[in-house]
Structure formats: C-alpha cells, structure tokens
Legacy VTK file of the C-alpha trace (Angstrom):
# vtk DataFile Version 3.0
C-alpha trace
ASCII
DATASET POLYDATA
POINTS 168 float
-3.292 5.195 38.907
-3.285 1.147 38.829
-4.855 1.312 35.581
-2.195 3.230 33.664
-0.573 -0.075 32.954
-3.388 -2.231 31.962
-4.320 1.297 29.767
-1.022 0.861 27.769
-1.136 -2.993 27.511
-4.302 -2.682 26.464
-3.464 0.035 23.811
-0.367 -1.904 22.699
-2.495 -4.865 21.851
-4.552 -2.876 19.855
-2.146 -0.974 17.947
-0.403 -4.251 17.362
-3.639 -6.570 16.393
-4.252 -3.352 13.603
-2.895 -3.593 9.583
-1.904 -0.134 8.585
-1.741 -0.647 4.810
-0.259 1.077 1.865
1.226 -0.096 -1.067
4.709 -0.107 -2.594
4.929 -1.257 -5.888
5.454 -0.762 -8.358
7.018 2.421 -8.912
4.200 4.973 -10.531
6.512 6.624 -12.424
7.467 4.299 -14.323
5.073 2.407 -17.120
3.168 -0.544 -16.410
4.254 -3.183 -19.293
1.728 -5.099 -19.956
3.293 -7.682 -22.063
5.547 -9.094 -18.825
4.910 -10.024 -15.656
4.245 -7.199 -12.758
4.600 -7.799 -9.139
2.487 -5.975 -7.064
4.072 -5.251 -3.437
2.319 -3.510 -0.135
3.687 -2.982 3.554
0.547 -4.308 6.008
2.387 -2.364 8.806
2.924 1.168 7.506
0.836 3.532 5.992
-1.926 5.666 6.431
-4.567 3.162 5.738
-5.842 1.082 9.179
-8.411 -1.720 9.128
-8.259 -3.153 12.143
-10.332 -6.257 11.403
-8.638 -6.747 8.450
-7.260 -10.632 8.149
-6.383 -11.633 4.294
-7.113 -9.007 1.307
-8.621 -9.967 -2.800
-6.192 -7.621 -5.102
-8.119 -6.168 -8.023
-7.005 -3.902 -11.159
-8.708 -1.588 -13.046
-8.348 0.492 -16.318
-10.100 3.186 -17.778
-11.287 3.497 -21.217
-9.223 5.509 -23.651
-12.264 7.238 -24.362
-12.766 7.943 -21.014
-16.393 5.866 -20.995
-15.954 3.504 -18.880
-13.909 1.386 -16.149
-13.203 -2.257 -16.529
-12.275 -4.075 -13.342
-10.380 -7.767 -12.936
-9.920 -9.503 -9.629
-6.345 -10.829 -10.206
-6.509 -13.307 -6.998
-8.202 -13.623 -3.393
-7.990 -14.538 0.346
-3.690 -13.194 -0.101
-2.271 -12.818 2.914
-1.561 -9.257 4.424
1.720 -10.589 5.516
2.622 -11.752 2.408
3.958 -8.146 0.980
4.060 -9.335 -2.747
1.980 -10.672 -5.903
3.479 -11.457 -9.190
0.652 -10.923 -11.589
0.766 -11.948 -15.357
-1.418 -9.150 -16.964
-2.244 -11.551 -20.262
-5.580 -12.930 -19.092
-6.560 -8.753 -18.516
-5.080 -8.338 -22.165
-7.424 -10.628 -23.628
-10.634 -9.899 -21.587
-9.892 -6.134 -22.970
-9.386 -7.794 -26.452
-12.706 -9.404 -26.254
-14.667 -6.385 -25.086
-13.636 -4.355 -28.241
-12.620 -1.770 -26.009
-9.159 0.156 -25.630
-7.563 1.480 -22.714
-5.648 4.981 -21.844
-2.267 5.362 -21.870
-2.447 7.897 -19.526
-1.537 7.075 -15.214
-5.287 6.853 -14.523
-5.296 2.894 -13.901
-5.128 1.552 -10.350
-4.628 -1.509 -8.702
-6.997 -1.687 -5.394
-6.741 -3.990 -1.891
-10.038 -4.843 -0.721
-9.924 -6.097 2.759
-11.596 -8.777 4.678
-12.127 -10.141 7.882
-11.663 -12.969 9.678
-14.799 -14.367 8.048
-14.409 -13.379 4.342
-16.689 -10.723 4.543
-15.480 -7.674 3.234
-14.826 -4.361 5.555
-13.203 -1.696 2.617
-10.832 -0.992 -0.141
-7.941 0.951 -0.829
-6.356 2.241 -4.623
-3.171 2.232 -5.168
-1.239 4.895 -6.861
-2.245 5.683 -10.536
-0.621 4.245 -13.456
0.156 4.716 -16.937
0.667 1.858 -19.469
2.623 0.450 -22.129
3.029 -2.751 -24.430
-0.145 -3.507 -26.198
-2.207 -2.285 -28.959
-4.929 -1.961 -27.019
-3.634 1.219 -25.523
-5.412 4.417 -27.654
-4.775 7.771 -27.198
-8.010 9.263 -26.869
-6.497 12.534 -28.205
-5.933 10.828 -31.645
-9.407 10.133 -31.701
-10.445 13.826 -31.291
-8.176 14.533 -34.386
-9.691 12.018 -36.322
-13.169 13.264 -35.386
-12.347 16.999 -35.575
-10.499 16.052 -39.475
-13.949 14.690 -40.456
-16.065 17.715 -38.713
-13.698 20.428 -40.512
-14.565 18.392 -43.843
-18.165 17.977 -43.769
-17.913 22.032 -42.859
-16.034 22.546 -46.148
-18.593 20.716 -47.720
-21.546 22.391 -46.993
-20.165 25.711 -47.034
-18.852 24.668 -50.294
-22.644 23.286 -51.634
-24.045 26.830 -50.095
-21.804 29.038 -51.873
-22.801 27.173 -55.338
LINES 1 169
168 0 1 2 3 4 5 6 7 8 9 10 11 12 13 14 15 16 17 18 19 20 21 22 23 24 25 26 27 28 29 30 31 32 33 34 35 36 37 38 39 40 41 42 43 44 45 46 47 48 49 50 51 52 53 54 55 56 57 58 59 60 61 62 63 64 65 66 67 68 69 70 71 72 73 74 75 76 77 78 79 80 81 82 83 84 85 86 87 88 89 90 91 92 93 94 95 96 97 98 99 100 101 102 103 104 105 106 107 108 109 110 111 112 113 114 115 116 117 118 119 120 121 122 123 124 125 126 127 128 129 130 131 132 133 134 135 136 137 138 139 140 141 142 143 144 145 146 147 148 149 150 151 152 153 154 155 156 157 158 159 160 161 162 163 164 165 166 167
C-alpha cells in the first residue's frame, strides 16, 4: 500500500508531461477565403489526439484537385509552439504556387490543414488533419462537375455526329 502514492504522482506527471491535441479553428462550416488572412487555432490540452513526446509542431495545408487527381501540400511554418494555440496564415504564397502548377482546386470541404508533431529533437513522431474544408475567393477554385458537363456536351455531339454520318 506505500506505493499508491508514488503510483498517482507518478501517473499525474505523466498525464501532465502529455499534449492531447485537437484543433479549433476555424469553423468548418464556414468557407475558407482565400483572398484574406486565416488564423489557424488548436487546444494542446484537449482532444482526442495524445503524443506524449510531442514538444513544438510544423503546420501544413493541403488541397485537392478539382478534378479529383491529385493533392498538393504547403508547409505554412515550423518548430510553432504547442502552447502557442494560434497561426495567422496569409494563403497568397499557396495561391500562387497553385497558379503556377496550372492546376485548380475543389470547392468542395475536402481540404485540410494537418499538425505534424515533433519531439524534443526535431524529429518527427505523427500527424494529425484537421477538419475538412471548403473554399472560396479565387479563380482557381473549379467545379469539377462543370467539367463533366463540358465533357459529356462534347461526347453527346460527336454521338450526333456519327449517328448522323451512318444514317447518310
């Protein structure tokens, strides 16, 4: 029975020394504009998420192809601290990587920004995703299902076509 204290000390340090993780911001239901600034916001003491070793985290963001093809990834800054709760990101330097790669993103909530943790070190233990979001406020955003039209316009006329050059 003398080591039922030192038990709960001991598991009191432990449960202290660990980051639960989850993040709270921004609100999912609402649009990410990409034409202002976004802060990014996360609670290192709640949440389902523990990583005990876990010391400093690099915040990334990632988008998915309108066509579905493909997922682009950014790492918006490094080494932040878990205690800090916050990042104010500018999303124009994503903007014009996207711009440069031709490609152009879904509107629909299938983006994600992700925590990827690290120890004491720098070396990195694991990553969580956020919530998934939708965007708003460039014209890189394409609805894929416009596309489709588009493409199901010309199939429906090259049908006509040859239907119409059998029939002759």
């Amino acid at each position: 029975m003398r080591y039922a204290p030192l038990l709960s000390t001991l598991s009191c340090a432990v449960f202290h020394a660990s980051h639960a993780f989850e993040f709270t911001g921004p609100d999912s239901s609402e649009k990410l504009n990409l034409t202002q600034p976004i802060t990014i916001t996360w609670n290192a003491n709640s949440g389902s998420f523990i990583e005990p070793e876990a010391r400093a985290l690099d915040l990334w963001f990632y988008v998915i192809t309108s066509d579905s093809s493909g997922r682009l990834g950014w790492e918006l800054d490094k080494n932040l601290s878990l205690s800090a709760g916050s990042y104010k990101w500018n999303p124009n330097g994503v903007v014009e990587s996207i711009n440069k790669t031709g490609a152009s993103i879904s509107p629909d909530a299938v983006h994600v920004f992700e925590a990827r943790f690290m120890n004491g070190s720098g070396g990195w233990l694991s990553a969580l995703e956020s919530d998934k979001y939708a965007v708003e406020g460039s014209e890189l955003i394409q609805n894929s299902a416009g596309k489709g039209a588009q493409v199901g316009f010309y199939t429906a006329a090259v049908a006509f076509t040859i239907a119409s050059l059998v029939l002759l």
